[in-house]
N, C-alpha and C positions, 0 to 999 in steps of 0.2 A: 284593538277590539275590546269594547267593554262587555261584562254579561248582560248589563242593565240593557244593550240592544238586542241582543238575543231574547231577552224577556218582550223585547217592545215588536219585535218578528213575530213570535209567537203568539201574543197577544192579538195583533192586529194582521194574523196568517201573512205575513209580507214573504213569502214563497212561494211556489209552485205546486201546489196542494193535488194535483189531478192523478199523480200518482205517485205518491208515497210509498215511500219502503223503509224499513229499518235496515240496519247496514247486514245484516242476516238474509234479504230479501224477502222478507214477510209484506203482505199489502198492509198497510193504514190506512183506514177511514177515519177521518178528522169531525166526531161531531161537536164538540164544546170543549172550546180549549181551558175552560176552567176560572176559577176566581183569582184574580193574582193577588197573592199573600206579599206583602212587604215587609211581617215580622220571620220569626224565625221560625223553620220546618220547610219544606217543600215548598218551590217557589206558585207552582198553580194548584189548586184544592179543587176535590170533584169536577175531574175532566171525564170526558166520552169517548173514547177512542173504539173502532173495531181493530184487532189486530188479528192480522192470520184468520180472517172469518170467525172472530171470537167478541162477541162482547166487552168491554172492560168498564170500570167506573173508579177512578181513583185519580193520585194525585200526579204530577208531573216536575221533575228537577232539572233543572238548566247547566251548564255551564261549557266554559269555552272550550276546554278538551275535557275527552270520557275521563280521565283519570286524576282529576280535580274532584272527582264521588271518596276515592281513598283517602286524599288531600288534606278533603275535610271531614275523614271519618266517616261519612254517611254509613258503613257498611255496618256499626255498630252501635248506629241511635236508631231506636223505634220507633221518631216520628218517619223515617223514610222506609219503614218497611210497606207499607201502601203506594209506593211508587209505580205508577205502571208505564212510564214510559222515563229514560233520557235522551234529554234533548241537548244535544252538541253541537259548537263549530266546527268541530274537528276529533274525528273518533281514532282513539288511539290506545285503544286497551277494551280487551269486556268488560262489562261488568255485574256484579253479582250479590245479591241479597244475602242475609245469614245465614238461611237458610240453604243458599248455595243454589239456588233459581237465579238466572239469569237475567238480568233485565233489558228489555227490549230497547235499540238505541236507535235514533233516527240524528241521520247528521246534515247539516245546513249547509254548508260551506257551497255546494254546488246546484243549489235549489233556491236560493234568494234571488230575491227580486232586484235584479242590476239598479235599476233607479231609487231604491231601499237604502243601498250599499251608497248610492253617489250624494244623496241626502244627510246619509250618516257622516259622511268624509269630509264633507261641506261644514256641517257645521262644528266639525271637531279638529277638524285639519288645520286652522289657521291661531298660532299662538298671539300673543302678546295683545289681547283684547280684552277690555273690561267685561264683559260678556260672551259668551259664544254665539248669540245671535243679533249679535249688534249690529248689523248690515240687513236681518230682517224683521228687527222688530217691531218698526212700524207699519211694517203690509202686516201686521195681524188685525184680523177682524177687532175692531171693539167689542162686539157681544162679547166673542172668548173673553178677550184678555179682561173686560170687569166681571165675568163672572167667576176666571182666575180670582181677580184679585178679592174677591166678595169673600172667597174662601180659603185663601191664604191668610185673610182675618184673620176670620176664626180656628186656622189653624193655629197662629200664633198665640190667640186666647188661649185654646189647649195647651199647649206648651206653659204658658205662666199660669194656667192654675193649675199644673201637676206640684208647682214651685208654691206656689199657695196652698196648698193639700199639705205638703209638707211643715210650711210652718204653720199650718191650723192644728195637725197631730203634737207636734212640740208647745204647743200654747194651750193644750189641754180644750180646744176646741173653742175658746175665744178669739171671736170676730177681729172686737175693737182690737185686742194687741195685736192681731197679725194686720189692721187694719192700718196703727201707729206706725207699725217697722216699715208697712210700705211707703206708705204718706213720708215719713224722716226720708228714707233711700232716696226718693223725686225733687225732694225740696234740696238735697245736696246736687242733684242735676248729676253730671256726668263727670264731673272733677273729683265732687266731694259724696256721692250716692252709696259709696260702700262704706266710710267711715262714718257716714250721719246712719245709717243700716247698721254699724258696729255700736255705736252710739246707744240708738232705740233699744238694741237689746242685751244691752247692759243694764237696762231698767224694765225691771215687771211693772208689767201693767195699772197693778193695784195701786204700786205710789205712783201715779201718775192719775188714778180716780180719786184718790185723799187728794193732791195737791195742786188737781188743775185750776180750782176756782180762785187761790192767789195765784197771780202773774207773777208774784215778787221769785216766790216758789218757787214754781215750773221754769221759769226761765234758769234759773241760778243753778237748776238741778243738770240742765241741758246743757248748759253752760262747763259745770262744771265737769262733769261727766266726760265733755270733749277736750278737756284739759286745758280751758282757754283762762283757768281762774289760775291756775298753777304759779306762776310768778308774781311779786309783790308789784305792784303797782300805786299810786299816789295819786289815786282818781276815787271820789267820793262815792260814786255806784259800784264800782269794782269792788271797793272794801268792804261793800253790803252786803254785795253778792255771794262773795268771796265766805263771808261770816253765817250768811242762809245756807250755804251749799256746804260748809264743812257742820254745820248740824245736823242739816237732812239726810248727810253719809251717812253719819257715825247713828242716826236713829233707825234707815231704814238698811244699812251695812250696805250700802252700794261700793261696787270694784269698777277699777277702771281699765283690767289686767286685758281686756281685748278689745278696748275700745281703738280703733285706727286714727291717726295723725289727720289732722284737718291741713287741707292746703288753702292759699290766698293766692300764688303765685298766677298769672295769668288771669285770673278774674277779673270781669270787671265788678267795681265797687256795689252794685246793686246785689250783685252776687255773691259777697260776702260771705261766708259759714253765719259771722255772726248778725247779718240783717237773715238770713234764711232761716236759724234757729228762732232768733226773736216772731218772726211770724208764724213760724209753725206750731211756736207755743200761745200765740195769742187766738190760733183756730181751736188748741183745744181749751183757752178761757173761753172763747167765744161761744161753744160748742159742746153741751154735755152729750152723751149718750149721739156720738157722732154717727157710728153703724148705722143705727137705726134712720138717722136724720138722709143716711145719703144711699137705702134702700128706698127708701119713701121717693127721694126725686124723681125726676122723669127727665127734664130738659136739661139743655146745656146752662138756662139761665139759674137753674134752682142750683147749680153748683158754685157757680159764679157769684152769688148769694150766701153760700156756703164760706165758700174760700179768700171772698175779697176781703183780706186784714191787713191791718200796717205792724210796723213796730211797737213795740212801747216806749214811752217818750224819750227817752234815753238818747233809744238809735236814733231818733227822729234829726240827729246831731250829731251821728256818731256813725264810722262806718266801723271803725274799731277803737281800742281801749284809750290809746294814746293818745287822739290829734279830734278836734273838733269840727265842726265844720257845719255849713248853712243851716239854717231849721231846713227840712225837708219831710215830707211824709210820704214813707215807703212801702208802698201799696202793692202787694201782689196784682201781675200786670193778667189781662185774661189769653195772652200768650201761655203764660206761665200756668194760670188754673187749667188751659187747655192739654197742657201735658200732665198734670197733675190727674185729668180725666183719665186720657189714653193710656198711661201707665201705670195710674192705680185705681180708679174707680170702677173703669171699663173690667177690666181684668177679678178684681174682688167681686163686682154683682154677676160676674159671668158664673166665678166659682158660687159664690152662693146659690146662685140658679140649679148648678149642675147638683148641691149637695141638697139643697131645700127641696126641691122637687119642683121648684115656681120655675114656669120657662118665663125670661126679660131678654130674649133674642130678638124679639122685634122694636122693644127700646132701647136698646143698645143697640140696634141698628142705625134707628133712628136719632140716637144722641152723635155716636161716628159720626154721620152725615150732616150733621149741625158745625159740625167743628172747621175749622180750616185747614188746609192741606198744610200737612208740615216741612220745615225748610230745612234739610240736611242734604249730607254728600251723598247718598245715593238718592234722593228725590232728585233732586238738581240734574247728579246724570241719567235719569231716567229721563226726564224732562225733555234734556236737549235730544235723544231719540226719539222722542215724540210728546204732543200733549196728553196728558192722561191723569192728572190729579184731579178729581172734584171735592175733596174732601179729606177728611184725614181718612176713613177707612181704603183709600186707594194706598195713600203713602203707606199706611200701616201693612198694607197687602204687599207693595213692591219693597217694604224693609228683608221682609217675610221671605220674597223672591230670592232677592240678591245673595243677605245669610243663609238660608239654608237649601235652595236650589242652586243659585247660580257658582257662587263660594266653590261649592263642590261636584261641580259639572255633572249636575242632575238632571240634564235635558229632556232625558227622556221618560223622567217622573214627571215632567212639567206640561202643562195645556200650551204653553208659546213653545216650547222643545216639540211636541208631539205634530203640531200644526205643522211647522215648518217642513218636516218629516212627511209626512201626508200630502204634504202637495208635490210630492215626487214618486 
């Protein structure tokens, strides 16, 4: 028995409501079971109860036995002294305010709704399943589950810009650098995203506005930064580099003391640290006063515009220091600017929306829906349970699902957990 269902009983009266008693034998009348709070304090806020022919207005606390109230101390925080009612599976102790007032308990265990109970069982009772409702996830209505997944979005947006709030307060309230650290994290992808993150912010901003309009520069400094200049090499560019980047240390006093290890292993060549570094310095030659350039966009193509760069000539030849190889020109693919959107541009003009005061929910809507559904391990297995991607803001919604509902058998927070539940 989890509480999260006693919450979803209560919420949704899945009892026997015609006549209530608290385990005292007091009547209840049940008129508004309350707001459900999912932070911390009492789980329902301004409920209506009649108890004992008495009026009440206050809050309501849940859990599976009465004596889970002492458990967690409730009896000595003042957010629960407004409690007017406990709500139990199972009563097994009084209990009682600071005051030393009693509090009224009413218990569940023999007043639920048998098809509530076989609902609940159903979907919890059966292990070793990539989901708990994998057997009914495609008889969910569509409406639901895309206007689930509409807002699972943006729930996720919430989530990364609290992560953005954060490094906007550390960056002294500039954009662009928190705008650089993201941009670096995306371009290393999922291999190399926290050491190209450790990378960006080993370097302030400022020399990166002095030094973006040489390429010879800005690359040597990224370069060097990630340690990739560090061994002597007998390659004509290398030693350039190598000579730009150990003056632009010792000028602008750059450390290297937490910069993370770049990997190669596993990649394929396209994906290189060093073809990803060389383009994502050739966005900011490309590209002064970037912030501004990708507040200003609107569509999916004015980033694609933004973003499409190659190497400098170098790479064009080179996937690394030592071995040459075809001319080739290595083009950011719009695969690639496509996650570039979703996980850093979508995500920054969200936050800038919420701090500026400009609402862009309805272009960022409409950019999401521009994009293509994304192709990963939980897209895929969502997939084979039913069709259901139109777009990336679907996939973006069932990432949303999986990590932070399904991960942690949150059913009954869920619009497809709830559904299922209610038709029983």
């Amino acid at each position: 028995m989890q509480e999260d269902f006693l919450h979803y009983l209560w919420k949704y009266k899945k009892f026997d409501d015609s006549a209530l008693q608290t385990v005292k034998g007091e009547a209840i009348q049940l008129i508004q079971v309350g707001r459900h709070n999912f932070n911390s304090g009492p789980d329902f806020f301004n409920a209506q109860l009649n108890i004992d022919h008495q009026l009440w207005a206050g809050n309501v606390e849940i859990h599976i036995k009465a004596s889970d109230w002492y458990v967690h101390h409730h009896e000595i925080d003042p957010a629960y002294d407004n409690v007017i009612l406990h709500v139990v599976w199972e009563h097994d102790v009084d209990i009682f305010r600071k005051d030393n007032s009693e509090i009224p308990t009413l218990e569940l265990k023999d007043i639920v709704s048998k098809s509530a109970l076989k609902g609940y069982r159903q979907l919890f009772s059966k292990t070793q399943r990539w989901i708990n409702c994998e057997d009914d996830f495609s008889l969910i209505d569509d409406f639901i589950l895309q206007n689930w997944l509409e807002r699972l979005f943006f729930e996720r947006l919430e989530r990364k810009s609290n992560d953005i709030e954060l490094l906007l307060q550390a960056s002294k309230q500039d954009w662009e650098a928190v705008l650089f650290k993201l941009l670096a994290k995306n371009f290393g992808l999922k291999v190399n995203g926290d050491a190209f993150f450790s990378l960006a912010s080993s370097i302030d901003f400022s020399i990166i506005r002095k030094i973006q309009t040489k390429e010879e520069y800005l690359e040597s400094v990224l370069f060097g930064q990630s340690g990739l200049l560090e061994p002597d090499e007998e390659d004509e560019y290398y030693i350039a580099m190598q000579k730009d980047y150990r003056f632009l240390k010792q000028k602008f006093g750059l450390s290297q003391h937490h910069v993370a290890p770049l990997q190669f292993f596993r990649l394929r060549p396209p994906n290189f640290p060093t073809i990803r570094l060389s383009q994502l310095a050739q966005v900011y030659v490309k590209n002064q006063n970037l912030f501004s350039k990708i507040i200003e966009a609107r569509t999916a193509q004015d980033y694609y515009d933004l973003f499409t760069v190659t190497t400098s000539k170098y790479w064009e030849t080179h996937y690394t220091f030592k071995k040459s190889t075809k001319k080739l020109h290595k083009t950011t693919t719009r695969n690639f600017i496509d996650l570039l959107i979703i996980n850093t541009i979508i995500p920054v003009k969200f936050s800038y929306s919420k701090i500026s005061g400009k609402n862009y929910n309805e272009d960022l809507m409409q950019l999401i829906n521009e994009l293509n559904p994304e192709q990963n391990s939980i897209v895929k297995k969502f997939e084979s349970l039913r069709p259901i991607s139109k777009s990336a803001l679907q996939t973006q919604g069932l990432i949303q699902l999986k990590n932070e509902y399904c991960n942690y058998k949150k059913c009954l927070q869920c619009a497809v957990g709830n559904t299922i539940l209610n038709r029983f």
